[in-house]
C-alpha positions as a printed Julia matrix, in Angstrom:
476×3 Matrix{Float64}:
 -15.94  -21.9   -18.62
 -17.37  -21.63  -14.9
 -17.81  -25.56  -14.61
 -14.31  -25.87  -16.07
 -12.67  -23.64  -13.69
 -14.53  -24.93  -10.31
 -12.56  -28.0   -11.67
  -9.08  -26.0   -11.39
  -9.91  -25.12   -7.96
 -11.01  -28.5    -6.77
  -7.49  -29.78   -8.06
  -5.73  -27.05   -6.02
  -7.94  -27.62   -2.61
  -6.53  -31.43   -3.57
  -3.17  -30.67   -4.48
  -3.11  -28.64   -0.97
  -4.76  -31.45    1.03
  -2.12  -33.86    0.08
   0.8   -31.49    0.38
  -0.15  -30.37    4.23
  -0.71  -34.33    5.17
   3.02  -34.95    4.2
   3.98  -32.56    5.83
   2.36  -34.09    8.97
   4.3   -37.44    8.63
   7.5   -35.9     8.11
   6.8   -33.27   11.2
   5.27  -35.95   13.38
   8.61  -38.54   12.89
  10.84  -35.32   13.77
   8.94  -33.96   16.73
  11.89  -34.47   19.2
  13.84  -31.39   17.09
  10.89  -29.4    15.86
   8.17  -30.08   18.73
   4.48  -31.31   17.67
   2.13  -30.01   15.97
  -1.79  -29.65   16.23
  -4.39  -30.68   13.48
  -5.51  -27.27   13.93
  -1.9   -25.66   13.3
  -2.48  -28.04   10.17
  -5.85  -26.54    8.96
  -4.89  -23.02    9.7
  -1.31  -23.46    7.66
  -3.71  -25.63    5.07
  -6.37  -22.7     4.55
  -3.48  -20.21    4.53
  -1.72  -22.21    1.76
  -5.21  -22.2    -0.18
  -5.87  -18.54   -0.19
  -2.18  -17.86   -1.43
  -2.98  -20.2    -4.48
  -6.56  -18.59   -5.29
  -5.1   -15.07   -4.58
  -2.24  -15.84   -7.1
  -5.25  -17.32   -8.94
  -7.53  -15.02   -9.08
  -6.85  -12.84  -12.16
  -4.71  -15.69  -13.91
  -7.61  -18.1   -14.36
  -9.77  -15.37  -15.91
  -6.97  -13.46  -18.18
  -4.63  -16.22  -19.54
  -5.1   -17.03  -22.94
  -3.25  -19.13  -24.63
  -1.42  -17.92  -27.84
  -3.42  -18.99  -31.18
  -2.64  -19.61  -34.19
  -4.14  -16.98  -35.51
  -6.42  -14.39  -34.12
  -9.86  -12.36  -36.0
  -8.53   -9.01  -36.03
  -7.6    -8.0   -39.81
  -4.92   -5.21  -41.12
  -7.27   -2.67  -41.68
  -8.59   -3.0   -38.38
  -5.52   -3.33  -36.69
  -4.52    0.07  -38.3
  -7.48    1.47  -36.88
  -7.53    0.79  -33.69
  -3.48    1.77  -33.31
  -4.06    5.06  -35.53
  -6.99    5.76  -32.83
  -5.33    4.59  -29.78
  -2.06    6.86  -30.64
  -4.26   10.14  -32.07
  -5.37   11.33  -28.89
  -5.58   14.7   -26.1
  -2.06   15.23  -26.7
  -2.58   17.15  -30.04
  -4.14   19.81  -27.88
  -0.94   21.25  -26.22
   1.49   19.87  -29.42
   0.89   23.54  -30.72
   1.88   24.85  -27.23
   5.17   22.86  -27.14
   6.17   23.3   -30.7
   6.03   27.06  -29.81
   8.22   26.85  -26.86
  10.76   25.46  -28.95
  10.94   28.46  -31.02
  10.89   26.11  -34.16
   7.68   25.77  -36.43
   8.65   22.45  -37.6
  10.58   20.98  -34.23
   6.94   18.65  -33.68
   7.54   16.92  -37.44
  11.39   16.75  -36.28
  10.74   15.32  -32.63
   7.95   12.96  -33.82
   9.86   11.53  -36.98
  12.62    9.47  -34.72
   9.88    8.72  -32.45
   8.01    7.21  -35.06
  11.55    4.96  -36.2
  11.28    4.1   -32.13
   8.14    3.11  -32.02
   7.66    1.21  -34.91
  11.14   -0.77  -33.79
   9.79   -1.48  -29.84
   6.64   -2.9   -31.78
   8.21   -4.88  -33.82
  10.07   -6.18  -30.81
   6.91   -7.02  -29.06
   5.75   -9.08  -31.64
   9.04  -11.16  -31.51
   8.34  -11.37  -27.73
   5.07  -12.97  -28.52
   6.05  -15.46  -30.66
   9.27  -16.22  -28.43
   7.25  -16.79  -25.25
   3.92  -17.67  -26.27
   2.29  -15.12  -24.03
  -0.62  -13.25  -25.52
  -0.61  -10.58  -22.5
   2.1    -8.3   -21.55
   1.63   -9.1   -17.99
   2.67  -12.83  -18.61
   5.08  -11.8   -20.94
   6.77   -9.81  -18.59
   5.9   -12.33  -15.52
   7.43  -15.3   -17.67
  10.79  -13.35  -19.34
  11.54  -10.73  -15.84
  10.01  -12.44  -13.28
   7.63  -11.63  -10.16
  10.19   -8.18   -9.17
  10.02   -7.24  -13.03
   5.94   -7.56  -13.32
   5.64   -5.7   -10.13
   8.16   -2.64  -11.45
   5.95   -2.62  -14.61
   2.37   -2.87  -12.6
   4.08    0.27  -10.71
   4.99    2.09  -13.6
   1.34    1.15  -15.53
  -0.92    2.32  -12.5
   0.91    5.45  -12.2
   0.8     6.23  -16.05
  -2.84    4.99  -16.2
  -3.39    7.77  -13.07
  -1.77   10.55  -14.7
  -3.19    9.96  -18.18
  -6.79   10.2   -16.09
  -5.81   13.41  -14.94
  -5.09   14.44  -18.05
  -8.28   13.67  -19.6
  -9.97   15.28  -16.67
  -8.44   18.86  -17.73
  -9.19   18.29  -21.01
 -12.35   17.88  -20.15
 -12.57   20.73  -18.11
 -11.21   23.25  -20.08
 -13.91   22.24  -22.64
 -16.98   22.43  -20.61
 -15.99   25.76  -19.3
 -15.92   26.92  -22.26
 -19.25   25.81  -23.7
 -20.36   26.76  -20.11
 -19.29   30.39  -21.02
 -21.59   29.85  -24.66
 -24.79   29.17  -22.4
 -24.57   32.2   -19.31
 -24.35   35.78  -19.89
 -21.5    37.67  -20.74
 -19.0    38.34  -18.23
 -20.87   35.92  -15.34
 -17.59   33.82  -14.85
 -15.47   37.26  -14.77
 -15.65   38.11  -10.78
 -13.86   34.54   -9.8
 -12.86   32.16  -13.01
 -10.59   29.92  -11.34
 -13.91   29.31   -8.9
 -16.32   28.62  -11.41
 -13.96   26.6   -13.67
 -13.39   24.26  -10.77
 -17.29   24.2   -10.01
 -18.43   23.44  -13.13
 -15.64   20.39  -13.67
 -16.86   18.77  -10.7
 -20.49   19.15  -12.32
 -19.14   17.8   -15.44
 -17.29   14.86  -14.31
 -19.51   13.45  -11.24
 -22.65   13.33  -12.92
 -21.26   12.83  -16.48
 -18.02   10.69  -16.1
 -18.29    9.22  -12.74
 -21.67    7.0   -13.73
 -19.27    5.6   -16.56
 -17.37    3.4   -13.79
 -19.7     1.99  -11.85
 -21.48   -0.74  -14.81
 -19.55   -4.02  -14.57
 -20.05   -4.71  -18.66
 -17.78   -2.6   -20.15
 -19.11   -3.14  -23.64
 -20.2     0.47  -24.84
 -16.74    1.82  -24.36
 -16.45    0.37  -27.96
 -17.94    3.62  -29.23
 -15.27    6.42  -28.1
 -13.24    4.75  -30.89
 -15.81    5.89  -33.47
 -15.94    9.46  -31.74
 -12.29    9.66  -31.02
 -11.62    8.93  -34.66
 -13.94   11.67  -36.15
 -13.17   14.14  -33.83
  -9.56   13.82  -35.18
  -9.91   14.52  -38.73
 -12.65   17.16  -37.53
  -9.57   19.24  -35.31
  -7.14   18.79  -38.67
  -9.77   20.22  -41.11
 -10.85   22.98  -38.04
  -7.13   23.98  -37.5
  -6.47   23.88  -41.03
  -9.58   26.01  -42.31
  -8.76   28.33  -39.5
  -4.91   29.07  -40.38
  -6.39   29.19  -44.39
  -8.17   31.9   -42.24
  -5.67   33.96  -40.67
  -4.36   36.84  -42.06
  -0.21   35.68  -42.72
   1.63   33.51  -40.93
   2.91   34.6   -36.8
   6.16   32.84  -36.03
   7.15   32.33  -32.84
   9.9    34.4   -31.48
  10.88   32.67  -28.32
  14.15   31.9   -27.59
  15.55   28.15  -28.26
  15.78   26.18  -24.74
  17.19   22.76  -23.75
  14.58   22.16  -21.78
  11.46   23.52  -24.11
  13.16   20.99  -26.42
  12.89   18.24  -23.75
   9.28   19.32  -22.64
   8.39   18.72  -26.49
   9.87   15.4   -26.39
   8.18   13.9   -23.54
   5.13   15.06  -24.99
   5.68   12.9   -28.33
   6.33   10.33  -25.94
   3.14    9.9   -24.22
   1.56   10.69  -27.35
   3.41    7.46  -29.37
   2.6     5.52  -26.23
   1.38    1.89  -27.54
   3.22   -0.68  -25.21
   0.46   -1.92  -23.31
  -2.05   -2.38  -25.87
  -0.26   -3.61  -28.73
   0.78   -7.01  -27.5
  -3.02   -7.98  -27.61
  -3.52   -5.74  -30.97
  -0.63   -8.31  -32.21
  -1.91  -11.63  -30.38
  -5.23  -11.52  -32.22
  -4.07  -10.82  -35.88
  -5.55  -12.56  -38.56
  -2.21  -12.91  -40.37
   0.57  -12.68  -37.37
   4.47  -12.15  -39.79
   6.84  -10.14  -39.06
   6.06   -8.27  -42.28
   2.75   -7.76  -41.55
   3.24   -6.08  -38.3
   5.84   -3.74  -40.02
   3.42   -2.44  -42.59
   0.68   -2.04  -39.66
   2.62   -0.25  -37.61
   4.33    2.08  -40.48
   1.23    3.13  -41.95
  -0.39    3.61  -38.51
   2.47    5.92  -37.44
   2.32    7.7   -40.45
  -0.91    8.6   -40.35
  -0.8     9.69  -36.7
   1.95   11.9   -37.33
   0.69   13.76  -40.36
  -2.74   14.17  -37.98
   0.05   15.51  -35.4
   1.87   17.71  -37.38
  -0.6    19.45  -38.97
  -2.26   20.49  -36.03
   1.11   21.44  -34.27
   2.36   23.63  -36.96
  -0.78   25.3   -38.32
  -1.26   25.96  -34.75
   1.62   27.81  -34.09
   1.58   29.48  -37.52
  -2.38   30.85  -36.34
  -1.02   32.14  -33.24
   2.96   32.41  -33.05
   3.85   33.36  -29.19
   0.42   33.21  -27.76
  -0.54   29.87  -28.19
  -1.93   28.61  -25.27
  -1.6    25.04  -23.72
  -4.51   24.01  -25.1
  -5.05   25.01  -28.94
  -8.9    25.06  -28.26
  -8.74   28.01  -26.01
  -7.45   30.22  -28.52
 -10.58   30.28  -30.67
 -13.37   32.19  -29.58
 -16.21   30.42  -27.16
 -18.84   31.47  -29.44
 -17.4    30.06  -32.4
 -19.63   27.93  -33.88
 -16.87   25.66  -35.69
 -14.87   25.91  -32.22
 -18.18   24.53  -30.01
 -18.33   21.14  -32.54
 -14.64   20.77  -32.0
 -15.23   20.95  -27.9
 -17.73   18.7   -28.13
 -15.92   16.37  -29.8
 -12.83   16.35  -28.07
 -15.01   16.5   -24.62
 -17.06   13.7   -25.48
 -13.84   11.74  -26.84
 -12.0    12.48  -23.34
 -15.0    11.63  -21.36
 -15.59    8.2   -22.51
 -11.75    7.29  -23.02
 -12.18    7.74  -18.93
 -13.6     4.49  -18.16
 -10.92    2.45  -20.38
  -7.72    4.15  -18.44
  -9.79    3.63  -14.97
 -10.36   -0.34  -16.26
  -6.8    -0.8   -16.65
  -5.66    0.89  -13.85
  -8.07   -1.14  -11.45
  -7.31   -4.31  -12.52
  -3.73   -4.24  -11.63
  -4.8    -2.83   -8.17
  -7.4    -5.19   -7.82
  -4.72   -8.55   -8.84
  -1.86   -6.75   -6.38
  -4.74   -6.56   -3.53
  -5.29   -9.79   -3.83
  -1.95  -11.78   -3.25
  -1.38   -8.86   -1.11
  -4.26   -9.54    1.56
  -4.25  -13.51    0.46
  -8.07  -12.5    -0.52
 -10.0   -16.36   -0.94
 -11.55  -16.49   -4.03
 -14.97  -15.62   -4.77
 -17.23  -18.26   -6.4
 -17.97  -16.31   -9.58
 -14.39  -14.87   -9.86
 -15.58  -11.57   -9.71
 -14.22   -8.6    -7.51
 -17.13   -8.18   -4.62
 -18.72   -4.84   -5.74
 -18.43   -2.93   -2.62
 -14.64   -3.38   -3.05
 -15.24   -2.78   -7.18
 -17.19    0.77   -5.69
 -14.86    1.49   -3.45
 -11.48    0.88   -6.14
 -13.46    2.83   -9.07
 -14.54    5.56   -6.5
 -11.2     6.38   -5.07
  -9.32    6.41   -8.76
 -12.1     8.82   -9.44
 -12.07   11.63   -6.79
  -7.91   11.55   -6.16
  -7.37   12.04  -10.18
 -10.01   14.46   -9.76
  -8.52   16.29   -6.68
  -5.09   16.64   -9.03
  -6.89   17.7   -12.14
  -8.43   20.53   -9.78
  -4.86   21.35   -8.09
  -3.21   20.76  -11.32
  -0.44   23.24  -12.38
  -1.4    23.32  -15.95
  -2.09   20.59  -18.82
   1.6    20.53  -20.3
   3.0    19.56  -17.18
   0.78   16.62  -16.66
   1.17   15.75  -20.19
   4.95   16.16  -19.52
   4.73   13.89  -16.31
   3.27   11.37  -18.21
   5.38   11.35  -21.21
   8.25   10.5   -18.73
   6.48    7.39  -17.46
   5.98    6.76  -21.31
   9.66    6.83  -21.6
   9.62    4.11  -19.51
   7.31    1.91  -21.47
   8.02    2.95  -24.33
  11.85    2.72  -24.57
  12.63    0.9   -21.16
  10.37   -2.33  -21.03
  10.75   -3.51  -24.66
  14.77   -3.01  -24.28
  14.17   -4.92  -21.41
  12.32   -8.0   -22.92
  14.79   -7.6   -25.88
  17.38   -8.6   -23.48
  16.09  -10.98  -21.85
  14.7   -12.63  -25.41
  18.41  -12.98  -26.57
  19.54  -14.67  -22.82
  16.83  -17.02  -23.51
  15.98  -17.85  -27.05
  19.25  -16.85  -28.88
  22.88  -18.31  -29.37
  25.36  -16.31  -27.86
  26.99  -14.77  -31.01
  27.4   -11.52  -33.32
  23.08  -11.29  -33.83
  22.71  -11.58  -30.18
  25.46   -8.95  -28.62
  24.3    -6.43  -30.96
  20.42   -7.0   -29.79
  21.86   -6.78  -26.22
  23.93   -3.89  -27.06
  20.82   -2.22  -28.6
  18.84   -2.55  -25.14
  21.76   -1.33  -23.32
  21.61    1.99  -24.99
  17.65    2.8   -24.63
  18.02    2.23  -21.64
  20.53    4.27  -21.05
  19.03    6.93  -22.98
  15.6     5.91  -21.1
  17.69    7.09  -17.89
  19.47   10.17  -19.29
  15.49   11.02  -20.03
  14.85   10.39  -16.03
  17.73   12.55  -15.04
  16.98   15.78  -17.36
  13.43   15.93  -16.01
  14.57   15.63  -12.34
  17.2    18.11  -12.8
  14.15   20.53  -14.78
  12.06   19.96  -11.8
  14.54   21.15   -9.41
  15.03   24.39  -12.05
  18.64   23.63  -13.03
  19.45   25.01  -15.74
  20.24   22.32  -18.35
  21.84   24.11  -21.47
């Protein structure tokens, strides 16, 4: 792979060499209107010319793939790794959202069109694939919406990838606080807990997140799947044994509001959020139909939401009106059920780090690089001072927000609203742009493109209503 891509470089440095000495002939023969120029004007315009080329080369050489015919990634497998990448933190503030809505059963109402949505936008994906022959999303997007198009989506990916890191960083720090609480005295935290909360996620984090980054093998991040997926069944059957628990059933008596309705919606969102991994999930299929795909996706969904649901409404049902943002704080720290299920969901959170930092860096890292015209390093790898510096950064600045954070739902809601985006936006987008392309103009077509006209229109209306909640106006 090394030898064969020296070889694609050699061929550019050639392609270069013979482009710049035309230009000499032709500049040379006009030098009466355009002056002359100097060999060395040549070299520097030459060497300029190169590191534009091995800039724009840098990531492409060692991420394209061409589409095969057919991939090593069963069904099964493919279910699993969509159930576990959808399951994730959100279910910790579902309960909290659900409540606000005044509605025991408004999560299983939100999340069933969601569901429809998301099942749809993957199906779409998959005809993208096959259309364009792109087994990324980044060259899918860079071949059907151009250079302006990728660079709107690498915008909208970073930030999501940033947020969802903050995210996880809460999570993880209302956990260890909490098991902190199990290990000192009673009542050491009391005098200042903001203080001490803040202290001991900064513990947490550096020395047990932070050395996560730094390895350039990324290999053992294969194993937060297996802990992500058995700490979700362990939350249902915790949730679940504690509502069996509870003495009757507390419904929740707040008032109906537009925008609780809306907070509960973005939430779904960013939990149903799939875009960016599923075009790979897809490309690698053992057996890549249409039909396929659709019973992959279905039963994936399905078992997320039941996962979903039944932690959202036995939650409010345990609690009624004081559920708190996250579910896990409402069970005593000495619980020894309630310490597993931190654990768990700590350890998940911790380790799902690294993955959201990995994306999130590599589409800095390819943007710095036709940015600054970097020249391209002999083993294609980023320098690791720059690698340090990248990782470290991401690190402490989602840190600093997690610290400064207002609270978990609205980072979850922020995030859900760049999931909008993804998740209804972009696959309208490349619907569009799949019909301009690949389709006849006729009856099929118009109501494809009149299909992506409307998400994203809704995808808008979305924007609006959480600009106008930021600002406090009063939607309904």
């Amino acid at each position: 792979m090394a030898d064969e891509k020296r070889v694609i470089l050699r061929s550019l440095k050639s392609d270069d060499e013979d482009e710049v000495e035309g230009k000499s002939v032709v500049l040379s023969g006009s030098a009466k209107s355009y002056g002359s120029v100097t060999s060395s004007e040549f070299r520097r315009r030459q060497d300029a010319n190169l590191m534009e080329k091995s800039a724009s080369t840098r990531f492409t050489l060692s991420s394209i793939k061409d589409l095969k015919p057919s991939g090593d990634t069963s069904a099964m497998a493919a279910i699993f790794i969509i159930t576990n990448g959808v399951i994730g933190s959100a279910y910790l503030n579902l309960p909290f959202a659900a409540m606000n809505t005044g509605f025991v059963l408004s999560g299983i109402v939100f999340m069933i069109p969601m569901v429809l949505l998301t099942v749809v936008n993957m199906i779409i994906l998959g005809i993208a694939v096959e259309k364009t022959q792109k087994a990324t999303l980044e060259e899918m997007i860079l071949f059907l919406c151009g250079k302006r198009g990728k660079n709107v989506a690498d915008a909208v990916l970073v930030t999501y990838t940033f947020c969802a890191s903050v995210s996880y960083i809460m999570v993880v720090s209302d956990q260890a606080f909490d098991l902190a609480q199990c290990v000192f005295p009673t009542g050491f935290f009391d005098s200042d807990k903001d203080f001490y909360k803040k202290m001991v996620t900064m513990v947490v984090t550096t020395l047990g997140i932070y050395p996560l980054l730094l390895p350039r093998d990324v290999s053992f991040l294969k194993y937060p799947g297996i802990l992500s997926f058995l700490a979700n069944f362990y939350m249902v059957g915790f949730v679940s044994y504690k509502a069996w628990e509870a003495e009757g059933a507390k419904y929740p008596t707040v008032r109906p509001t537009f925008n609780g309705q809306l907070n509960l919606l973005f939430l779904t969102m960013f939990a149903y959020q799939m875009t960016f991994t599923s075009v790979p999930i897809y490309s690698d299929l053992k057996k890549r139909t249409k039909e396929n795909w659709v019973v992959i996706n279905v039963v994936s969904m399905l078992v997320a939401t039941v996962i979903y649901s039944t932690i959202a409404c036995l939650g409010v049902l345990t609690f009624g009106d004081w559920t708190r943002q996250d579910i896990l704080l409402n069970y005593s720290v000495h619980e020894w059920g309630a310490i597993v299920a931190r654990l768990c969901v700590a350890l998940s959170n911790g380790m799902s780090y690294p993955v959201v930092v990995f994306v999130g860096r590599t589409v800095i890292e390819d943007n710095y690089c036709k940015i600054f015209l970097t020249p391209l390093d002999a083993d294609l790898e980023t320098p690791y001072n720059r690698f340090f510096i990248e990782k470290t950064l991401f690190f402490y600045l989602s840190l600093a927000c997690a610290l400064f954070a207002p609270g978990l739902a609205q980072v979850f809601e922020l995030a859900g609203v760049l999931a909008t985006t993804s998740t209804l936006a972009l696959p309208a987008i490349l619907l569009f742009q799949i019909c301009d392309r690949f389709y006849r103009r006729g009856l099929k077509s118009c109501l494809m493109k009149a299909w992506s006209i409307f998400i994203i229109l809704i995808n808008a209306a979305l924007i609006v209503f959480y600009i106008m909640q930021i600002f406090q106006i009063d939607l309904i």
